[in-house]
C-alpha positions in Angstrom: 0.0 0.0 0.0 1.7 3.3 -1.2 2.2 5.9 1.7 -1.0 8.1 0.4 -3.1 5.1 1.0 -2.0 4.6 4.6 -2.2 8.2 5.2 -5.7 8.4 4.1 -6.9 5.4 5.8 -5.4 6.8 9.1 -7.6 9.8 8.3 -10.6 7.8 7.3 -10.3 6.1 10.7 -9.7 9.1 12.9 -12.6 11.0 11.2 -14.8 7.9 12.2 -13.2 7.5 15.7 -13.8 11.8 16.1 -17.6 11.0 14.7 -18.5 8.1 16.7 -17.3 10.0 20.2 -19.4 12.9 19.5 -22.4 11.3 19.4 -21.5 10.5 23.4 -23.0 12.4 25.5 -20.4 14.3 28.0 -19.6 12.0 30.4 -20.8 14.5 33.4 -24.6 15.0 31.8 -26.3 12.1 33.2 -25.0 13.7 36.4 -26.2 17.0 35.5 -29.8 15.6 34.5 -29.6 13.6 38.1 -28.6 16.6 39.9 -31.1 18.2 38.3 -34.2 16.4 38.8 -33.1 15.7 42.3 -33.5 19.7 42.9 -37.3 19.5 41.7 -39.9 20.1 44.1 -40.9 16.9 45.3 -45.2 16.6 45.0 -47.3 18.0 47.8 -47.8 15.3 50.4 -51.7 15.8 52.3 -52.4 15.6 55.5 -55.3 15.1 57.8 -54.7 16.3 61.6 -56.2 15.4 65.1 -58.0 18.9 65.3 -59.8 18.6 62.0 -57.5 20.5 59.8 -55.8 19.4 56.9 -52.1 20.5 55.5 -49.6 19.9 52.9 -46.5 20.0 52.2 -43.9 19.8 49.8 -40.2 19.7 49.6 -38.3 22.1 47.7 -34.8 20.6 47.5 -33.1 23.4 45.3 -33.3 25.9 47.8 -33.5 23.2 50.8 -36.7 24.3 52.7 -40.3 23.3 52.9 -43.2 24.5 52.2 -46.0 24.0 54.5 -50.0 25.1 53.3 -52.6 25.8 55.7 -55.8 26.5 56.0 -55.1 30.0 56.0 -51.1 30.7 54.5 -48.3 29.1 52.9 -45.2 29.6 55.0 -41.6 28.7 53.7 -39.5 26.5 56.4 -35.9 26.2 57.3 -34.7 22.6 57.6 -33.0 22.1 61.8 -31.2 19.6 63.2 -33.8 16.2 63.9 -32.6 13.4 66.1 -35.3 11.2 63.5 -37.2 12.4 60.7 -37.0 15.5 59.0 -37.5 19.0 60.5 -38.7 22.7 60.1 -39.2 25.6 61.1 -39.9 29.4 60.5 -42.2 31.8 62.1 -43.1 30.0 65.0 -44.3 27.4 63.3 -42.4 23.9 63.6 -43.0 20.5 61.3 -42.1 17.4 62.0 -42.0 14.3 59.8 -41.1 10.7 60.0 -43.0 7.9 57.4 -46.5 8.8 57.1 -47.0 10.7 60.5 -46.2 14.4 61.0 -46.5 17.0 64.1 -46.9 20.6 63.6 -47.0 22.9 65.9 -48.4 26.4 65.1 -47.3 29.4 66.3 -48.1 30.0 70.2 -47.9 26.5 70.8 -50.2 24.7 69.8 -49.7 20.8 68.3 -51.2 18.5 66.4 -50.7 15.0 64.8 -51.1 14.5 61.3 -51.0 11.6 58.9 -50.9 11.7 55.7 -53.4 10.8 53.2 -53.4 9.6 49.6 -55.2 12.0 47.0 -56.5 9.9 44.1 -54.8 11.3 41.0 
């Protein structure tokens, strides 16, 4: 094979090698995407309490807080420190999680259980 020939097949082969990787994604993409989806609101969990109300919540990963709907406001939560469970708290207003039970205790003191309940979609 004459020296031309070689060259080009080199060529040939390192066009197809340069093609064939570009079609890869970037290796740190599917982490990205991960990442990504991991900082989406999770969906709004319900809840029924002892005293008759109901509440939900939802978990806003991005800017790590929660956000807890009553009756009568919404009110954005700062995660604390929790021996179990998950915790937060802003305004007065404290909520505690663990599985499918949750405490919240409003602003002056006052605490209820809650448990959550599935919405049919």
């Amino acid at each position: 094979m004459a020296a031309t020939g070689k060259i080009t097949l080199i060529l040939a082969s390192l066009l197809l090698l340069t093609a064939c990787d570009e079609q890869q994604p970037p290796a740190d993409l599917k982490a990205t995407t991960e990442l990504l989806a991991q900082a989406a609101p999770s969906e709004p969990v319900d809840y029924k309490c002892e005293d008759g109300s109901r509440i939900q919540s939802q978990h806003e990963p991005r800017h790590d807080r929660m956000v807890l709907y009553m009756t009568d406001r919404a009110v954005q939560l700062e995660p604390v420190p929790s021996a179990s469970g998950a915790k937060f708290e802003a305004d007065g207003i404290v909520f505690r999680n663990k599985g499918d039970t949750a405490i919240v205790q409003r602003a002056g003191g006052t605490e209820t259980e809650c448990r959550r309940i599935e919405q049919s979609r």
